[in-house]
PLY file of the C-alpha trace (Angstrom):
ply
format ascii 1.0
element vertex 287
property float x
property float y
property float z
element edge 286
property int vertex1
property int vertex2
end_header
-10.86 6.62 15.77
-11.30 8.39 12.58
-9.93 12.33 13.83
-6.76 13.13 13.62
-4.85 12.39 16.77
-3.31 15.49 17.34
-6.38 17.54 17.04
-7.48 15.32 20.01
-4.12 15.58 21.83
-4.19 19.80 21.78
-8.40 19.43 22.61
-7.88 16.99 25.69
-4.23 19.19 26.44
-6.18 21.27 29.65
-7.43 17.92 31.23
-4.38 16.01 30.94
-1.89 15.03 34.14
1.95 17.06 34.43
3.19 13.57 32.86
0.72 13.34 30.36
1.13 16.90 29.04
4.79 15.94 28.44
3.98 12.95 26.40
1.22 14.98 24.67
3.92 17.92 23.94
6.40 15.50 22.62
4.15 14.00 19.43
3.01 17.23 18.86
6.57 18.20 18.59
8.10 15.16 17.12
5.03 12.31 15.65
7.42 11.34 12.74
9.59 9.86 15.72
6.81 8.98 18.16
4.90 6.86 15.87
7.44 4.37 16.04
8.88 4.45 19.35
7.93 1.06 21.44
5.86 2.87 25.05
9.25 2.14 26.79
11.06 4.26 24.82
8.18 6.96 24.74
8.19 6.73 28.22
11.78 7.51 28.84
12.24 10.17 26.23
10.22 12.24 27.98
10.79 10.80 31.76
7.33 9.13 32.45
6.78 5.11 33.17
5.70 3.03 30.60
2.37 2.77 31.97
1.56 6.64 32.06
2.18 6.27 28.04
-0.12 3.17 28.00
-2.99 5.51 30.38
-2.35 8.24 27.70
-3.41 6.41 25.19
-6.32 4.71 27.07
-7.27 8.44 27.68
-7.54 9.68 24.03
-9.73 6.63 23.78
-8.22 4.04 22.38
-7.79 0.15 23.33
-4.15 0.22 23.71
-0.54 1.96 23.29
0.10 -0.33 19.73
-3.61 0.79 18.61
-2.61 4.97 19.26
0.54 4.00 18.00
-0.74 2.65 14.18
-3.15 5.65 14.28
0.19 7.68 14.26
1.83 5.92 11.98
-1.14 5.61 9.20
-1.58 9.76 10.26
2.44 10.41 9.14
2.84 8.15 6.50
1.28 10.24 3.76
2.76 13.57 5.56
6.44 12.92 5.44
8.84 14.34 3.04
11.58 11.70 2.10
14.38 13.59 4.58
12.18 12.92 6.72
11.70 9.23 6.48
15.60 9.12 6.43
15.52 10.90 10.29
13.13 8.11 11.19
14.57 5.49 9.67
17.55 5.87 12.04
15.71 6.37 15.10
13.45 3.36 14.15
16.83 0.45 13.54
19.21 2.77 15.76
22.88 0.15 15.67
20.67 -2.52 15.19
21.25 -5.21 12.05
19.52 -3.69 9.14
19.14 -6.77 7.32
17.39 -8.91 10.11
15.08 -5.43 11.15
13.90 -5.43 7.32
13.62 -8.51 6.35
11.82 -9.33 9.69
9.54 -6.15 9.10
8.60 -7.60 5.66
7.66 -10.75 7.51
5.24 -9.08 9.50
3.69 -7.06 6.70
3.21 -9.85 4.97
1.27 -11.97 8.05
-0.63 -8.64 8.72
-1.82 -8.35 5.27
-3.08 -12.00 4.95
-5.07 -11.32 8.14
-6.51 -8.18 6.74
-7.01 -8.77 3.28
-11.10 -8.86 2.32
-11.59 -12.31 0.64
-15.25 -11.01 -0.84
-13.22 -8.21 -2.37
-10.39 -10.60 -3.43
-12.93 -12.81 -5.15
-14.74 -9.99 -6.94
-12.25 -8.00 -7.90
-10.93 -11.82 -9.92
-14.33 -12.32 -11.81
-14.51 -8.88 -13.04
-10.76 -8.88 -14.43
-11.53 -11.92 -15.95
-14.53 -10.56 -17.67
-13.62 -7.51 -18.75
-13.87 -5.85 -22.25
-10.55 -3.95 -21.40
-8.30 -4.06 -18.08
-6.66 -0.57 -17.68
-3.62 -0.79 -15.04
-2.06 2.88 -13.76
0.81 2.98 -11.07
3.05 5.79 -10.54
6.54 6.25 -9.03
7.16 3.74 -6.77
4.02 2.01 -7.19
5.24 1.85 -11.13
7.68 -1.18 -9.99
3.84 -3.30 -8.71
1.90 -2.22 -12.41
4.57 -2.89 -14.59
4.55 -6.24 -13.10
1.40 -6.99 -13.26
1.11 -5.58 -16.79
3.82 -8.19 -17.97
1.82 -11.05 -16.97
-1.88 -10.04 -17.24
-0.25 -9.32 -20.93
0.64 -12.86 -21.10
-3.15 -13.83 -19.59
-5.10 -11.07 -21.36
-5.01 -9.37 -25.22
-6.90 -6.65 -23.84
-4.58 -4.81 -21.73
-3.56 -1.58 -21.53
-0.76 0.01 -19.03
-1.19 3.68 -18.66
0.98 6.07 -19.51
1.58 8.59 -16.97
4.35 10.98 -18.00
1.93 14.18 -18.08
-1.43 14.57 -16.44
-3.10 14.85 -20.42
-1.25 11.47 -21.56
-2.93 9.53 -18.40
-6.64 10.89 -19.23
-5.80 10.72 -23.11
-5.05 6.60 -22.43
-7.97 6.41 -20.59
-10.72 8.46 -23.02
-12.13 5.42 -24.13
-12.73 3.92 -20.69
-16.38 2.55 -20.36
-18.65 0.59 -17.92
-17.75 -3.15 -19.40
-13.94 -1.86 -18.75
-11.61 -2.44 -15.74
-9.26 0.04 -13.94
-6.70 -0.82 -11.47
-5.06 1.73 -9.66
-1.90 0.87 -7.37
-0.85 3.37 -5.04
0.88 3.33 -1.66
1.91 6.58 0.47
2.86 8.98 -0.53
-0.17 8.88 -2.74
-0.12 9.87 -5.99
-2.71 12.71 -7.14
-2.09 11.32 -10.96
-3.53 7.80 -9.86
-6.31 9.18 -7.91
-7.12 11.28 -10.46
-7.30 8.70 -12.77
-8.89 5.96 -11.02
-11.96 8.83 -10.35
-12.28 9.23 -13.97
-12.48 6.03 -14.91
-15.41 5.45 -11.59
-17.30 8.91 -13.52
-16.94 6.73 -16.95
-19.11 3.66 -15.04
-16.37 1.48 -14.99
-15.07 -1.04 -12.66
-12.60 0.44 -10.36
-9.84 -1.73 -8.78
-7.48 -0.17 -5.57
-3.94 -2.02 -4.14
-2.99 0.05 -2.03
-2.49 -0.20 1.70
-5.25 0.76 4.17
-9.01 2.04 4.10
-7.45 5.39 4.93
-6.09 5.75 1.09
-7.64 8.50 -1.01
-8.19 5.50 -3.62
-10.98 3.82 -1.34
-14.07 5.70 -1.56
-13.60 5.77 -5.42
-13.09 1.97 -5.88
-15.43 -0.81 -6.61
-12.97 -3.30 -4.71
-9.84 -2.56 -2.53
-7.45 -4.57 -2.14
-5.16 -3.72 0.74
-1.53 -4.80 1.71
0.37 -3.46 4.65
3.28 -1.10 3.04
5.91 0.29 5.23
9.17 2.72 5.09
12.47 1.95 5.30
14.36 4.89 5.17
13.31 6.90 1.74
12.71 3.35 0.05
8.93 2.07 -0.12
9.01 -1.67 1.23
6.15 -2.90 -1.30
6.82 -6.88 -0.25
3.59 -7.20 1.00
1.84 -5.42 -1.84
3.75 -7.78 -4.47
3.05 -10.67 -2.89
-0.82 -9.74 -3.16
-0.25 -8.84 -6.55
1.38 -12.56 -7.19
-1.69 -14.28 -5.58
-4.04 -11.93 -7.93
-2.06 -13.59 -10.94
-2.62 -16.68 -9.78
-6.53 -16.64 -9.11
-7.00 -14.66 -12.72
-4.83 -17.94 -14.20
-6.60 -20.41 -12.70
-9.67 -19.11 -14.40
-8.14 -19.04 -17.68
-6.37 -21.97 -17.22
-6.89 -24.11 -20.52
-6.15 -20.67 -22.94
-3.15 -19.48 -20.56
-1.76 -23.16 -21.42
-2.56 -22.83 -24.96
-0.65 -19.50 -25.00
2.61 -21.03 -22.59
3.01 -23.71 -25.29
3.35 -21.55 -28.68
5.54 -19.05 -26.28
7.72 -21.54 -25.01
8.42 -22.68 -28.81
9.04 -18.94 -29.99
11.46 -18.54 -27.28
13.68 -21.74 -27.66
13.51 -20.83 -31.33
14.59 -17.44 -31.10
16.72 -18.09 -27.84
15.31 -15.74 -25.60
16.43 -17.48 -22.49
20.11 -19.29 -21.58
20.02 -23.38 -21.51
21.58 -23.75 -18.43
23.49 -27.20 -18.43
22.91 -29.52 -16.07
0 1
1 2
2 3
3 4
4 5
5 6
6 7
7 8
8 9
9 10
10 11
11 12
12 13
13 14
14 15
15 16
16 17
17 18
18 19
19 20
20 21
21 22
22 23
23 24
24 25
25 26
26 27
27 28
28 29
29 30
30 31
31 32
32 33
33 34
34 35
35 36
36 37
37 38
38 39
39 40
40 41
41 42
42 43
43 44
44 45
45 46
46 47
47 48
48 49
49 50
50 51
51 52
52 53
53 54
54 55
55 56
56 57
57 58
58 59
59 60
60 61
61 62
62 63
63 64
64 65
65 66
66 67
67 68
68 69
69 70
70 71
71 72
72 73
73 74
74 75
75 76
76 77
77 78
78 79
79 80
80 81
81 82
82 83
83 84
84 85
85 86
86 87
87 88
88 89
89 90
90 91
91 92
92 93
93 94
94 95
95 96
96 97
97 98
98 99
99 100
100 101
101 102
102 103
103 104
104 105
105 106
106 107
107 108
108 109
109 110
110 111
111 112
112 113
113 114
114 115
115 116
116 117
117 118
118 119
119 120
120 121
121 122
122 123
123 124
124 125
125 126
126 127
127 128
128 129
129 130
130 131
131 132
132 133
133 134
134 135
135 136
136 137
137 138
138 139
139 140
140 141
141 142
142 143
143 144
144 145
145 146
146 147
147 148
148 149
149 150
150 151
151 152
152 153
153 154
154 155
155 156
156 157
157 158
158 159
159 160
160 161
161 162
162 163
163 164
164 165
165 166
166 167
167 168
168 169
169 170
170 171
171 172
172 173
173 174
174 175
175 176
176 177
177 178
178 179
179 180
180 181
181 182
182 183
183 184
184 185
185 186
186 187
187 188
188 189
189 190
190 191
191 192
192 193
193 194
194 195
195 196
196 197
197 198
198 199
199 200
200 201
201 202
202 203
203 204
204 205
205 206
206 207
207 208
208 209
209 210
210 211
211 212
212 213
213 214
214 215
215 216
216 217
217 218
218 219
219 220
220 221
221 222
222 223
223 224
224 225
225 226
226 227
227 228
228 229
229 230
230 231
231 232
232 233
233 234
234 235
235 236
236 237
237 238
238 239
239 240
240 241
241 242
242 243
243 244
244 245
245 246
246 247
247 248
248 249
249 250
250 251
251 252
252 253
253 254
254 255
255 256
256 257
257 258
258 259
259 260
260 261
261 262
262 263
263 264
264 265
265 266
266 267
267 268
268 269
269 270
270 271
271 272
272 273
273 274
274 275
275 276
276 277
277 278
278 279
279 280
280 281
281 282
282 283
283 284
284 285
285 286
């Protein structure tokens, strides 16, 4: 379902049952909670059985309570303000153990977005980094933390890369002026989306050249402008981003882009290593 779900909630409101209407009243009311409530809990915020949530959902047509319930959640993500997140975070772990909830939430993100990922678009979006004239990485905020890693090692892969400097909206465009079609952009971006990446990432598509999203679901503003997406399942905990999925795509995208430069990346590892035991860059642990 590609509408908004609470445009559909208020249009269906007049055909709904008493039960139903109170379900449909409370997301309208409260989604930032309800898109993360389990049907049980739904159900007995608002004093209906579980299985009048699970009919409400079948009624706004879809195939199940968990599939209304990621339409929610995809809906808000984008929408909430970071006080916000903080309100759901509580109702989300309640007294439970924060560490296990996270750290078991990362799990799943991680299996999700190994089920989800497009291989094709994987595969592609390897060969044209590889080939590029110029690989262009942007990633704001947040999303900074995934392109500054991936900038330190495609730096170690590549001498033709260039991390983009977004301070002001003139610096990003002014980094990217000499973008062209043999050149690749790579945008990373997770919600709340940044306009500044978008922005760019749309410039560099109106230049001709190859366009490169990480970010976390066909519904990001980044899609429909990129030659290859490259999803990973991102999630909030509290104000904080958890980007664990989204790193751990960006470690197998390092890997694949080695592998193809394998005998110049082991070329480069051997007069590195000698520069850094030279000039001591790292501690010699004893043994």
């Amino acid at each position: 379902m590609s509408r908004d779900i609470l445009s559909v909630i208020r249009e269906n409101m007049p055909t709904f049952s008493k039960g139903q209407r109170r379900i449909a009243n409370y997301i309208l009311e409260s989604y930032d909670k309800a898109a993360f409530m389990t049907a049980s809990k739904l159900g007995k915020t608002v004093d209906v059985s579980e299985s009048t949530v699970v009919r409400f959902a079948s009624e706004l047509g879809y195939d199940g309570y968990p599939s209304m319930q990621r339409s929610l959640q995809k809906m808000i993500r984008n929408r909430l303000t970071s006080v916000q997140r903080i309100e759901v975070s509580y109702e989300r772990f309640g007294d439970q153990d924060v560490l296990s909830s996270v750290l078991h939430s990362d799990i799943e993100k991680i299996r999700v977005t190994l089920e989800e990922v497009d291989r094709e678009s994987f595969d592609k979006a390897v060969d044209a980094i590889v080939s590029a004239r110029r690989i262009y990485i942007i990633g704001v905020r947040s999303a900074a933390s995934i392109a500054t890693f991936l900038h330190f090692y495609f730096n170690l892969i590549f001498d033709n890369v260039v991390m983009v400097a977004a301070t002001t909206a003139s610096e990003v465009f002014e980094n990217l002026i000499r973008v062209e079609k043999e050149d690749v952009v790579i945008g990373v971006s997770f919600p709340r989306y940044s306009s500044c990446t978008v922005h760019a990432i749309n410039f560099a598509r109106n230049q001709g050249a190859t366009t490169i999203s990480i970010t976390d679901s066909e519904a990001s503003p980044l899609v429909p402008i990129s030659t290859y997406t490259l999803t990973a399942r991102s999630d909030m905990a509290s104000f904080v981003d958890s980007l664990v999925a989204p790193l751990s795509l960006v470690n197998a995208l390092l890997v694949a882009v080695s592998r193809k430069k394998n005998e110049e990346l082991a070329h480069t590892f051997q007069k590195l290593e000698k520069i850094w035991d030279e000039y001591e860059v790292y501690e010699k642990v004893q043994e």
